[in-house]
C-alpha positions in Angstrom: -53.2 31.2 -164.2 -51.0 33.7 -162.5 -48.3 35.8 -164.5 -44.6 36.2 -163.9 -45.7 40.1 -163.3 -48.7 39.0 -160.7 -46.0 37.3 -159.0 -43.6 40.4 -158.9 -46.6 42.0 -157.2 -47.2 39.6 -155.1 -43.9 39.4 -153.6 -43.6 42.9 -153.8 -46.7 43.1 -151.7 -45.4 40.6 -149.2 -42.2 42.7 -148.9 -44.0 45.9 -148.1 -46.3 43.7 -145.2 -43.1 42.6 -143.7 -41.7 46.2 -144.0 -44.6 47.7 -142.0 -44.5 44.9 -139.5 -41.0 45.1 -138.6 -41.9 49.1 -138.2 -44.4 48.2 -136.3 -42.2 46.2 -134.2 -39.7 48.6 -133.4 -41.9 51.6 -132.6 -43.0 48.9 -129.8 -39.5 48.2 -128.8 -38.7 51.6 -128.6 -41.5 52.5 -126.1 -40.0 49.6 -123.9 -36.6 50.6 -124.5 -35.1 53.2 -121.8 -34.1 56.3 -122.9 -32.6 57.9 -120.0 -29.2 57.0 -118.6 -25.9 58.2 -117.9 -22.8 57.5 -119.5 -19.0 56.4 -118.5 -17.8 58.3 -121.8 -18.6 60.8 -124.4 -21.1 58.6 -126.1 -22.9 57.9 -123.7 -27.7 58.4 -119.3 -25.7 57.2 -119.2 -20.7 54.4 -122.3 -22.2 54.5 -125.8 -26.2 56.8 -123.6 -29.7 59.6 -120.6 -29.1 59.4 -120.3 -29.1 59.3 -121.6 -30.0 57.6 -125.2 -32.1 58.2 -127.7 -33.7 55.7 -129.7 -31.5 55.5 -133.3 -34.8 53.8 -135.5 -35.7 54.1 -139.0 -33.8 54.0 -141.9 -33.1 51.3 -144.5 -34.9 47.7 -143.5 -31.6 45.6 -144.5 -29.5 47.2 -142.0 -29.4 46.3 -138.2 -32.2 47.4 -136.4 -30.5 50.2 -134.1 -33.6 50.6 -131.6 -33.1 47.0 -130.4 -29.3 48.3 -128.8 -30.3 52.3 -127.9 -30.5 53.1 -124.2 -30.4 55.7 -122.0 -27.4 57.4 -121.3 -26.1 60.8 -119.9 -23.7 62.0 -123.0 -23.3 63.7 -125.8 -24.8 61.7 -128.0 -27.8 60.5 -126.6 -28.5 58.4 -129.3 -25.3 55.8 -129.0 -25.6 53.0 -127.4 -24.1 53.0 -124.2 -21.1 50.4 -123.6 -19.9 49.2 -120.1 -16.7 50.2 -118.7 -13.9 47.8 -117.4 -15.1 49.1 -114.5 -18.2 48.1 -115.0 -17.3 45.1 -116.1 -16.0 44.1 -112.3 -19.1 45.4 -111.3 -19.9 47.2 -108.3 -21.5 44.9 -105.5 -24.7 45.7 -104.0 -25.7 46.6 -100.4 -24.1 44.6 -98.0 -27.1 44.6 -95.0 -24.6 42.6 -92.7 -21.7 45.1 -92.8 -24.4 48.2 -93.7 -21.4 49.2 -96.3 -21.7 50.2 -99.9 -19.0 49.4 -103.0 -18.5 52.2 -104.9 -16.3 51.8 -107.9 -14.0 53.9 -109.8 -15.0 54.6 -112.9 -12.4 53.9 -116.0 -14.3 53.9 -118.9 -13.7 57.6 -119.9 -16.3 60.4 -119.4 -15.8 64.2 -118.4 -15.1 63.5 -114.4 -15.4 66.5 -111.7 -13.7 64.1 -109.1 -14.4 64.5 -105.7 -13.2 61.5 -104.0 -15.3 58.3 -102.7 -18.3 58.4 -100.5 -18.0 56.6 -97.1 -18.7 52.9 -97.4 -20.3 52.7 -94.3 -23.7 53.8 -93.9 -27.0 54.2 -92.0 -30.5 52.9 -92.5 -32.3 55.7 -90.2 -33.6 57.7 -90.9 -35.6 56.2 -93.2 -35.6 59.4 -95.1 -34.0 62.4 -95.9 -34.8 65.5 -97.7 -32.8 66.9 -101.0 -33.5 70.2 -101.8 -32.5 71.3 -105.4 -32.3 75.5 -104.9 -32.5 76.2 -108.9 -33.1 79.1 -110.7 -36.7 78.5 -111.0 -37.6 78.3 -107.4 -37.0 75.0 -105.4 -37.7 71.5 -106.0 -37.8 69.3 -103.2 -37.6 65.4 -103.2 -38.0 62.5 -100.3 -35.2 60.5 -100.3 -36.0 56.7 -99.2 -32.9 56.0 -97.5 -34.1 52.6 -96.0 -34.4 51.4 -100.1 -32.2 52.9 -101.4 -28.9 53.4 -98.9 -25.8 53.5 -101.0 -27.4 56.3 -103.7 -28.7 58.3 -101.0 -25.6 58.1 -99.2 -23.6 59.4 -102.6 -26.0 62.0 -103.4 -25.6 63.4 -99.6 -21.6 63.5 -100.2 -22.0 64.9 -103.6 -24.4 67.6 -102.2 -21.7 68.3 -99.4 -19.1 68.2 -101.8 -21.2 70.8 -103.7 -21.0 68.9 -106.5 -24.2 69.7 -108.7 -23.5 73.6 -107.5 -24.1 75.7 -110.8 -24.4 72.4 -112.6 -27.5 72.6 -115.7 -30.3 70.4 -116.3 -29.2 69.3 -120.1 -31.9 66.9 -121.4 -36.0 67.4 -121.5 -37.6 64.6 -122.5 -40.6 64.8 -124.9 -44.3 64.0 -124.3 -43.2 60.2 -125.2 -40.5 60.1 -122.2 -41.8 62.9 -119.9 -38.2 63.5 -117.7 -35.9 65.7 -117.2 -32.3 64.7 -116.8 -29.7 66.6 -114.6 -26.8 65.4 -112.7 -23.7 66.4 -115.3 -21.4 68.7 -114.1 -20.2 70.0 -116.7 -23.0 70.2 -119.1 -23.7 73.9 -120.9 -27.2 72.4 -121.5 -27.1 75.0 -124.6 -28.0 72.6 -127.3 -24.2 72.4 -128.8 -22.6 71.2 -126.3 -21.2 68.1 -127.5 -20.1 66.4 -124.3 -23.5 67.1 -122.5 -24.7 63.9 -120.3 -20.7 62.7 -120.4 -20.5 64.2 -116.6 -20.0 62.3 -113.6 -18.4 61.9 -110.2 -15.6 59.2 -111.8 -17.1 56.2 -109.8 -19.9 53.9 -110.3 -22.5 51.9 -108.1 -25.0 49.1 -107.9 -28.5 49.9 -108.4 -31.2 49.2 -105.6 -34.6 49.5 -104.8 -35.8 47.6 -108.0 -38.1 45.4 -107.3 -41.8 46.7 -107.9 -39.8 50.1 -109.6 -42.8 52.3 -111.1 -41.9 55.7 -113.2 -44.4 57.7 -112.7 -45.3 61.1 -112.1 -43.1 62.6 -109.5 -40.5 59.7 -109.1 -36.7 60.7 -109.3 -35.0 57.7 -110.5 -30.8 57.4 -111.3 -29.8 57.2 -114.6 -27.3 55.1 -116.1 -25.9 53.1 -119.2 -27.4 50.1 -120.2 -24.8 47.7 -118.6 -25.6 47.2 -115.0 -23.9 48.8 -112.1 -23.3 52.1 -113.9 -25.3 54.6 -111.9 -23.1 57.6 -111.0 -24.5 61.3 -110.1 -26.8 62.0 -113.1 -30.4 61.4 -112.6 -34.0 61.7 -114.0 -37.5 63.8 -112.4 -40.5 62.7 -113.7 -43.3 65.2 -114.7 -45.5 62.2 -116.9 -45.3 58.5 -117.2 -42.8 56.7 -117.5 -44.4 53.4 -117.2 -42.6 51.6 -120.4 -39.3 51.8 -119.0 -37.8 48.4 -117.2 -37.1 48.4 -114.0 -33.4 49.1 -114.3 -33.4 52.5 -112.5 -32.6 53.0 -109.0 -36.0 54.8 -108.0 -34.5 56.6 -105.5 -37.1 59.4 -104.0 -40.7 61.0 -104.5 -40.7 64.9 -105.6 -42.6 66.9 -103.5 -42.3 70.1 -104.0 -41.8 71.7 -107.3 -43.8 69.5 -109.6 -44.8 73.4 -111.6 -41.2 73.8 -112.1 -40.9 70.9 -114.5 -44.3 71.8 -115.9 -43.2 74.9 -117.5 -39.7 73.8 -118.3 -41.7 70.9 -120.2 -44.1 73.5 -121.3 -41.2 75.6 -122.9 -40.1 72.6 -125.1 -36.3 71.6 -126.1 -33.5 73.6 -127.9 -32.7 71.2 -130.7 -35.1 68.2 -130.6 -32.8 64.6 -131.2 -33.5 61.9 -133.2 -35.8 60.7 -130.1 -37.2 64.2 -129.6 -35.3 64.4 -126.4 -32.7 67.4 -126.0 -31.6 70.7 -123.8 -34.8 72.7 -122.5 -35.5 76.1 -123.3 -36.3 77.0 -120.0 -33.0 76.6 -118.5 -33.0 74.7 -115.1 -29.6 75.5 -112.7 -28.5 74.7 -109.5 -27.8 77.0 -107.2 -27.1 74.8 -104.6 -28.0 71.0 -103.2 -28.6 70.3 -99.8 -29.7 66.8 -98.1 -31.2 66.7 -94.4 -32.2 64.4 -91.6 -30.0 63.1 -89.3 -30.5 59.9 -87.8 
C-alpha cells in the first residue's frame, strides 16, 4: 500500500517530467522562432527585436514562457520582444502590380532615425536584377538583387545606397552557429558591444514584405529584417553564411550573395564581443561600410 511519502515522490517525479518537457518544448520553439529583425524603437531586427531578438528562455517554470513572444529585431536589446508601431499598425500596403507603385510608411514608433526622405513610389520591374555592392573594410561583398520579386525593397535599398545611407555604417550583430547571420543595416550602430541603442537604426519609414512565398534561408541568401509585427521592414538586413532553415517565412528574401561568402566566414570565425542571452552579439572582426552602390539600369 503506497505511503503519503511514496506519493510526495511520485508527484515530485511527475513535476520534474513535466519540467523537462516544457524545456524540451521551448528549446523547439526557439529554433522556430526568428531571431533576426529590426526594430521601430530602442527595444527592438527589428519595436520590443534582429534584429534583431534574442530568444529570452529559461528561468523559473511558473513564469511566462518568454521564448514563445522573442523575435528578431534590430535594437538594443535584442532580446525584447519587438512591438508594432502605430505605424505599423496602419500597415504599409504591398506591391500594387497595376499602378507598379510601392507604400512606404513613416515610421512613428520611436527608433534612432538617420532620415533621408521617401523612396519614389513608382517603380520598375526590369531589369529583373540589379547588383549591390557592399565596399567594406574587409574587401567587397557583392549580392543579386531580384528586382522582379522583390520591387519595393530593392527600390528602397537603391535610394538608401544613393542617399549614402549605410556609408560608414557597422555590421552590429553575428549570429552564432545556431542562427548563422550577420545583421547590418543600422546607421548608427558602434557595433562595439556597449552600445546600447545598436539595431534601433533605420531610415524612419516602414514597408511590406515580398517575395515570401517558397522563402528559404540558406547559405548565401540576404533577407530584410524586421520586428515581429508585419509590415516593419526598414533598411536593416541579414547575410547568411549557414542555415537558416528554422526561421518562418516572414523575411523579405531579397537577393543571393555572390561574392564575398569568405568575408563572413572569418567574421563568423572571429566570434562575437559579448555573447547575448541567445549567443547572438557584435562581431570581433568588425565589418564597415565604406560605401553602397546598386547597378543595372533597365
Amino acid at each position: 500500500m503506497a505511503t503519503g511519502k511514496d506519493r510526495q515522490k511520485q508527484l515530485a517525479r511527475e513535476h520534474h517530467e513535466r519540467q523537462l518537457a516544457r524545456r524540451l518544448e521551448r528549446e523547439q520553439r526557439a529554433k522556430r522562432t526568428a531571431i533576426i529583425g529590426s526594430t521601430v524603437g530602442v527595444v527592438v531586427v527589428v519595436g520590443g527585436i534582429v534584429a534583431a531578438v534574442a530568444l529570452l528562455g529559461g528561468g523559473d517554470d511558473s513564469k511566462t514562457d518568454a521564448a514563445t513572444t522573442a523575435q528578431p529585431s534590430t535594437s538594443a536589446q535584442d532580446t525584447a520582444a519587438p512591438t508594432a508601431s502605430a505605424s505599423a499598425a496602419a500597415g504599409p500596403k504591398p506591391f500594387d502590380a497595376k499602378t507598379s507603385t510601392c507604400d512606404y510608411v513613416a515610421e512613428k514608433g520611436g527608433g534612432v532615425v538617420k532620415d533621408v526622405g521617401l523612396p519614389p513610389k513608382k517603380v520598375k520591374l526590369k531589369p529583373a536584377t540589379k547588383t549591390m555592392t557592399l565596399n567594406t573594410n574587409l574587401g567587397d561583398i557583392e549580392v543579386t538583387l531580384d528586382n522582379a520579386k522583390a520591387p519595393c525593397t530593392v527600390n528602397s535599398l537603391a535610394y538608401l545606397a544613393e542617399k549614402k545611407f549605410y556609408d560608414g555604417s557597422k555590421c552590429h550583430r553575428l549570429g552564432s552557429a545556431q542562427f548563422p547571420m550577420l545583421q547590418c543595416g543600422d546607421p548608427q550602430a558602434k557595433a562595439d558591444g556597449k552600445g546600447e541603442s545598436d539595431g534601433a537604426g533605420g531610415p524612419g519609414y516602414v514597408m511590406a514584405e515580398e517575395n515570401l512565398q517558397g522563402a528559404s534561408y540558406k547559405r548565401g541568401v540576404m533577407a530584410m529584417a524586421k520586428t515581429q509585427a508585419p509590415g516593419t521592414t526598414g533598411s536593416q538586413f541579414f547575410l547568411i553564411f549557414g542555415d537558416l532553415g528554422q526561421l518562418p517565412p516572414d523575411y523579405t528574401p531579397v537577393g543571393t550573395i555572390t561574392k564575398g561568402l569568405d568575408i563572413l566566414d572569418k567574421v563568423n570565425k572571429a566570434g562575437v564581443l559579448t555573447p547575448g542571452q541567445d549567443g547572438t552579439g557584435a562581431p570581433k572582426e568588425t565589418v564597415e561600410f565604406k560605401s553602397v552602390t546598386i547597378s543595372g539600369k533597365s
